[in-house]
C-alpha positions as CSV (number, residue, x, y, z in Angstrom):
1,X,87.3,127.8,148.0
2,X,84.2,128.5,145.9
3,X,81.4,131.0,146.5
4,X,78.6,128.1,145.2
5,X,76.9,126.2,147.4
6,X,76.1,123.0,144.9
7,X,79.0,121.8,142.5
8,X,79.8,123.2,139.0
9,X,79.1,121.4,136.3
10,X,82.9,120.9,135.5
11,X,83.1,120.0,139.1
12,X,80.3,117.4,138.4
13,X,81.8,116.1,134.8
14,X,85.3,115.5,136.8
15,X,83.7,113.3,139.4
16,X,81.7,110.9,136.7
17,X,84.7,110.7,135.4
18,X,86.9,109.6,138.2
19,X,84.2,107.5,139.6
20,X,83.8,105.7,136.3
21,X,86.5,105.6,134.8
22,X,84.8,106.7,131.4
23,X,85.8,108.2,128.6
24,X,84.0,111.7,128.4
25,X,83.1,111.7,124.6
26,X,79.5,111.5,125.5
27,X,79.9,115.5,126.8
28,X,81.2,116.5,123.1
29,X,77.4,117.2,122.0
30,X,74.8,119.4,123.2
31,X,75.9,119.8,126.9
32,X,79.6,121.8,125.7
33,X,78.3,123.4,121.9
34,X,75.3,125.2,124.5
35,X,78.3,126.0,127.0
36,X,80.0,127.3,124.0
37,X,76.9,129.6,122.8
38,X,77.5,131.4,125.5
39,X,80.9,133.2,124.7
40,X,80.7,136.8,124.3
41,X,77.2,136.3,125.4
42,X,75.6,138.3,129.0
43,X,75.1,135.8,132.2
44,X,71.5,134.2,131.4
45,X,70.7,135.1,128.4
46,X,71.5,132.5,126.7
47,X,68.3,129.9,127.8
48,X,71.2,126.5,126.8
49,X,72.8,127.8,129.4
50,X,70.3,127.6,132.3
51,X,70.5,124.7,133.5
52,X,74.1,124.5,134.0
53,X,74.0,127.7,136.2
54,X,74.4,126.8,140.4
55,X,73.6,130.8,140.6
56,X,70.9,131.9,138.5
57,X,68.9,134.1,140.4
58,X,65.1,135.8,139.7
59,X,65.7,139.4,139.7
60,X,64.5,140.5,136.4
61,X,65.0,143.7,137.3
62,X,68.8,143.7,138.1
63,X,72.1,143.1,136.7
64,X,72.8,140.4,136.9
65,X,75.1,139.4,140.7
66,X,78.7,138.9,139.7
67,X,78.4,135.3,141.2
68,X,76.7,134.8,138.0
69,X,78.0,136.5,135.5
70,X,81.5,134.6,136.9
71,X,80.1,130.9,136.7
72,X,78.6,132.3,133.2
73,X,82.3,133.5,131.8
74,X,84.2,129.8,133.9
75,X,81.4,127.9,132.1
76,X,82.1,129.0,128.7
77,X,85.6,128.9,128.9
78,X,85.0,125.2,130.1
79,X,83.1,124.3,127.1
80,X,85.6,125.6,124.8
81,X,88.4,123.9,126.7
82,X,86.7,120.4,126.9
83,X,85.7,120.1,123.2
84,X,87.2,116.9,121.8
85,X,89.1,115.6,125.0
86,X,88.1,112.4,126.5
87,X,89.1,113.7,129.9
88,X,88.1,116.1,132.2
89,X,90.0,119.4,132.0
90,X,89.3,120.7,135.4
91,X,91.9,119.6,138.0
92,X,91.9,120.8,141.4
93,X,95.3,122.7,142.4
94,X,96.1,123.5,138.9
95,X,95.9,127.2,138.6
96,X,96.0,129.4,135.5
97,X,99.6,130.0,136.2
98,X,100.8,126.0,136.6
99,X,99.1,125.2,134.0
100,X,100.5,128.0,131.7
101,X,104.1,127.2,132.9
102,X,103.6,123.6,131.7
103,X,103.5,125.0,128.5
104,X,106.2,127.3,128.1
105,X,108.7,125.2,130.0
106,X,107.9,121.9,127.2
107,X,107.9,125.0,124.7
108,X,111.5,125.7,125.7
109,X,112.2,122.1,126.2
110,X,110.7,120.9,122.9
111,X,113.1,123.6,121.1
112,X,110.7,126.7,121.1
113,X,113.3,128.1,122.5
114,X,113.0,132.0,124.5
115,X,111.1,133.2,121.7
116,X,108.5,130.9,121.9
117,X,108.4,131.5,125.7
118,X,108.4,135.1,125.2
119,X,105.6,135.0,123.3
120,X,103.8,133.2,126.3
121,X,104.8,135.5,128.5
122,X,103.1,138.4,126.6
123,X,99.7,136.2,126.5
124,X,99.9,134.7,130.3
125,X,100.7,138.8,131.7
126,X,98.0,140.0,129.2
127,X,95.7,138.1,131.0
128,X,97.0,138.4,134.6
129,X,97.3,142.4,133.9
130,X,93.6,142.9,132.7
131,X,91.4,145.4,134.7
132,X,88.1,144.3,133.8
133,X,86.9,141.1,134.1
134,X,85.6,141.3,130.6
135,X,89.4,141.4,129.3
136,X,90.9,138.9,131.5
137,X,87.9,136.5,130.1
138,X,89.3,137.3,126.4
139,X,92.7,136.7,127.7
140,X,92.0,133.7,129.1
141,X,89.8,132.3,126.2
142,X,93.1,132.4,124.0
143,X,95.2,130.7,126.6
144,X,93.1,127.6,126.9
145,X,93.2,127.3,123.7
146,X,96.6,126.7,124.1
147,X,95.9,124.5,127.0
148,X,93.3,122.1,125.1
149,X,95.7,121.7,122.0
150,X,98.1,120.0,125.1
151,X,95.5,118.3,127.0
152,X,96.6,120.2,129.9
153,X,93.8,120.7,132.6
154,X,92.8,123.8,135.1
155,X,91.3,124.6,138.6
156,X,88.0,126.2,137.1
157,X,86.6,126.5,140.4
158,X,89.5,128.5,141.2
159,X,89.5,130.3,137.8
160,X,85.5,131.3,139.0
161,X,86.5,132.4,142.4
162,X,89.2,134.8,141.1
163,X,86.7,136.3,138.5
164,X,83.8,136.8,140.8
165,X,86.2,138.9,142.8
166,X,88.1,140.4,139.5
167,X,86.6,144.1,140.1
168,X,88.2,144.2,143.5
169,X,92.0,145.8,143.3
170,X,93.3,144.0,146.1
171,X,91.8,140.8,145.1
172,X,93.2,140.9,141.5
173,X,96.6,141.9,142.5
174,X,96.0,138.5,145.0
175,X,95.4,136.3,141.8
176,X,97.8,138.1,139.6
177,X,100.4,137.4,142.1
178,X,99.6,133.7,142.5
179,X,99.3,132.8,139.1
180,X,103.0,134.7,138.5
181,X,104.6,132.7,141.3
182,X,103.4,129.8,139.6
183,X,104.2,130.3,135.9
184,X,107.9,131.5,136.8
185,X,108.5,128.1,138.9
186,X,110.6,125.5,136.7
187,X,108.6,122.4,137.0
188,X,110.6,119.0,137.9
189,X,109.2,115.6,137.8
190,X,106.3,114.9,140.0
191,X,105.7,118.4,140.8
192,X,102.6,119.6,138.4
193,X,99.5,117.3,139.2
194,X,98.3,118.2,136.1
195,X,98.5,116.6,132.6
196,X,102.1,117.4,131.0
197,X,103.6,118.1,127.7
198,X,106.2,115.6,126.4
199,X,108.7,115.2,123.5
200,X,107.3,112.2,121.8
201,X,109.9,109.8,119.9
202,X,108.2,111.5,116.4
203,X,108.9,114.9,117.9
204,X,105.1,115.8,118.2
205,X,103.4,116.3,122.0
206,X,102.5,113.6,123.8
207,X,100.2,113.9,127.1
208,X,100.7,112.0,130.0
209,X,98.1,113.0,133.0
210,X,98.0,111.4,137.0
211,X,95.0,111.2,138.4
């Protein structure tokens, strides 16, 4: 469930895409390098960004509401993740922790081995373990990065609602909790509705995605 009222933009970019069927290269411009100004950047100051925002609010005179500066930190994150894919990398049901044991069980698979998932493990519970939301977001930048060199999409809408409630103990140790039960679970076929990393015959990745 999601605190906005009208869609997200990567809630928006996923539906033209499953309604048309389209290849998303169009979005590689303007709309995702203004997404991507705003990294590091405060919610609204970055005037690219407006128009993507379903929560900019007129109150010069306060901080900004953490509705905001959530959609602000999901949004950037979303740019950076959809640069150079042709599909959208929001899925529904795919939280940070699916999607990040996707990766460490083709890591493992693909002859990584446990050092290569160790090294995951560090990143993913850096990330799960922040206490501001201001870490998690760096935590979490460095994981997609991960993620887009895969292809492998994300619940962002998720990934917004969890943020916008990241100061609250009880809620973070919620999420933290839900991405670990995730990430620990051995995927088998059929089970991740997101896209999946695959030994190709050359050795490299190879995606393969359901929609």
């Amino acid at each position: 469930m999601t605190d906005q009222v009208a869609k997200a933009y990567w809630e928006t970019l996923a539906a033209r895409y499953r309604d048309s069927q389209l290849s998303l290269a169009a979005e590689q411009g303007a709309n995702l390098a203004a997404l991507r100004r705003g990294l590091g950047k405060p919610a609204g100051s970055v005037p690219e960004m407006w128009r993507f925002y379903t929560t900019l609010r007129d109150e010069p005179s306060q901080e900004p509401h953490p509705r905001l500066v959530a959609e602000h930190a999901t949004l950037t994150v979303f740019g950076l993740h959809q640069q150079g894919q042709d599909k959208p990398m929001h899925r529904a049901g795919v939280h940070l922790g699916r999607a990040m044991s996707v990766l460490r069980n083709a890591s493992i698979k693909q002859g990584g081995g446990e050092d290569a998932a160790a090294s995951l493990d560090r990143r993913f519970a850096a990330a799960a373990t922040a206490l501001s939301m201001n870490e998690a977001v760096e935590h979490i930048r460095r994981l997609v990065t991960l993620l887009r060199r895969e292809g492998q999409p994300l619940d962002y809408t998720a990934l917004c609602t969890s943020l916008r409630w990241w100061h609250d103990p009880q809620s973070r140790a919620r999420t933290r909790r839900h991405w670990a039960s995730g990430y620990f679970t051995t995927q088998k076929p059929g089970d991740d509705p997101g896209a999946r990393v695959q030994p190709s015959a050359s050795g490299k990745n190879s995606n393969s995605q359901s929609i």
